[in-house]
Structure formats: C-alpha cells, structure tokens
C-alpha positions as CSV (number, residue, x, y, z in Angstrom):
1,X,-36.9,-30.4,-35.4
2,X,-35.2,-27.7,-38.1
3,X,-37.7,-25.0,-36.8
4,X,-36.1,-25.8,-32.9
5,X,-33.1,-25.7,-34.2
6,X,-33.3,-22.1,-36.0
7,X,-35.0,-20.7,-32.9
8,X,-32.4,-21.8,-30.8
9,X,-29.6,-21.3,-32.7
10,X,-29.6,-17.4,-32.3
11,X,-30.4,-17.3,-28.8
12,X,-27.2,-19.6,-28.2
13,X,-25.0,-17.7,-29.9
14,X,-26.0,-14.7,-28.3
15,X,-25.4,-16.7,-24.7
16,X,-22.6,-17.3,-25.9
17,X,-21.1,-13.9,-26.5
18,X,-22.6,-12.3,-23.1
19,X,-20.6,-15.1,-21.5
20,X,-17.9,-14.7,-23.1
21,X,-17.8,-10.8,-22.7
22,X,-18.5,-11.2,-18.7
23,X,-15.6,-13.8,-18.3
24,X,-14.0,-11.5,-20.2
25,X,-14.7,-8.6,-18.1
26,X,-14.0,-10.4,-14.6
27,X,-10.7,-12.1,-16.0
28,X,-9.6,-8.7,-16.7
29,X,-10.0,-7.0,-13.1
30,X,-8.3,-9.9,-11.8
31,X,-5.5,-9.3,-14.0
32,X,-5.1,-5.5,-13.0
33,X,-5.8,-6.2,-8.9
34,X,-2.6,-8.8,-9.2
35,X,-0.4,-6.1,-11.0
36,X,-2.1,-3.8,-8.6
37,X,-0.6,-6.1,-6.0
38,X,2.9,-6.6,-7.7
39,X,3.6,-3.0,-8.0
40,X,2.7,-2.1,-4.5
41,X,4.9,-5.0,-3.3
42,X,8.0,-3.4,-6.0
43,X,7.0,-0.3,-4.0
44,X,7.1,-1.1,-0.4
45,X,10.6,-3.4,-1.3
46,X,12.0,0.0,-2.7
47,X,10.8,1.9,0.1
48,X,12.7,-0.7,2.2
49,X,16.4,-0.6,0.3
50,X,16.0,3.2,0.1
51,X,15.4,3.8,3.7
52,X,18.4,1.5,4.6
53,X,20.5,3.7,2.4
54,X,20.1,6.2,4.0
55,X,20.3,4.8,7.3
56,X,23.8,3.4,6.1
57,X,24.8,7.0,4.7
58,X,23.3,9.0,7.8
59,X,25.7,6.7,10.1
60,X,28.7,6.8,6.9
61,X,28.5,11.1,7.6
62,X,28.5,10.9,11.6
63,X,24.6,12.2,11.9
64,X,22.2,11.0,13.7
65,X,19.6,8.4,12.2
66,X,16.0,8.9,12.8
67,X,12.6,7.1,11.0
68,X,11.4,11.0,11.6
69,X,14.0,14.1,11.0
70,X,11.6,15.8,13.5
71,X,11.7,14.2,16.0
72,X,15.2,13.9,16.9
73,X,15.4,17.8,17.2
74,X,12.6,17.4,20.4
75,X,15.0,15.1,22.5
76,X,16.7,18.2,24.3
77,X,13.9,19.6,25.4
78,X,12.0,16.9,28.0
79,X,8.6,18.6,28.2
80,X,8.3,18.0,24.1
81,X,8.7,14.4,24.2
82,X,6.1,12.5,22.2
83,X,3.8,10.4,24.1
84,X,4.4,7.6,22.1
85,X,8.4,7.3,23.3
86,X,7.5,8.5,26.8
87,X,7.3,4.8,29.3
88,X,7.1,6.7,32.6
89,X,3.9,8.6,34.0
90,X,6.7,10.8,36.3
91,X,7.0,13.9,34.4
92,X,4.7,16.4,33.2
93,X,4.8,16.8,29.4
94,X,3.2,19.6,27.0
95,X,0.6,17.7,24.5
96,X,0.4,19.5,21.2
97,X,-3.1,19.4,20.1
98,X,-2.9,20.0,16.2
C-alpha cells in the first residue's frame, strides 16, 4: 500500500499543477474578453455623447448638421444624390464607381 501510494503521489501532484495552470489559462482570456467588452462599450457610449455635442454645437453656430460632412455639400446638385437617400426611380443619377 506505501509503494501505491509513492507512485501515485507524484503523478497527482503533477495533475494537479496542469490543471491548475489550464484553469489558470482559460480564467484569464475570460477576464481580458470581458474588459475587451467593457472598453468597447466606454467607447461606443463616448462615441455617442461626443457626436451629440457636436450635433448641439453645429445647430448652437447656425450650420448645418450632418452624420457625413460630405454629403451635405452634394444636396445642390440632384444628379449626385447617393442612392441610399434617393426613394424615387424618376430621375436619372450619376453612380460613382470608386
């Protein structure tokens, strides 16, 4: 029964420390996916108070407020419209193929 117990005894131990060092391991990426996960949340909340800023301010000065600066300049010009603001099928419009 002592002889069992000194062959065993190593091999336990040594169980032991690979389990240990894999729970380690796994316990550890969960940790950095969930601040992974908290700082793109802080980021997309920022992104959301910083772009209603500057909505407040564009309207504060008298300009005009637009998600994209560039598209606002095409609104003169009909044949420039994007398709993606265009409803009707009725006029013509100039695709840019980039």
């Amino acid at each position: 029964m002592k002889h069992k117990i000194l062959f065993m005894l190593p091999r336990l131990a040594g169980l032991t420390l690979l389990i240990g060092l894999a729970s380690l391991v796994l316990f550890l990426l969960f940790k950095l996916m969930l601040l992974a996960i908290g700082i793109s949340l802080i980021a997309l909340i920022a992104g959301k108070i910083i772009k209603k800023t500057r909505q407040k301010w564009a309207e504060g000065n008298g300009l005009e407020w637009s998600a994209n600066p560039y598209l606002k300049e095409l609104h003169h010009n009909s044949t420039l419209q994007p398709i993606a603001g265009k409803k009707s099928q009725g006029t013509p419009a100039i695709i840019p193929i980039h």
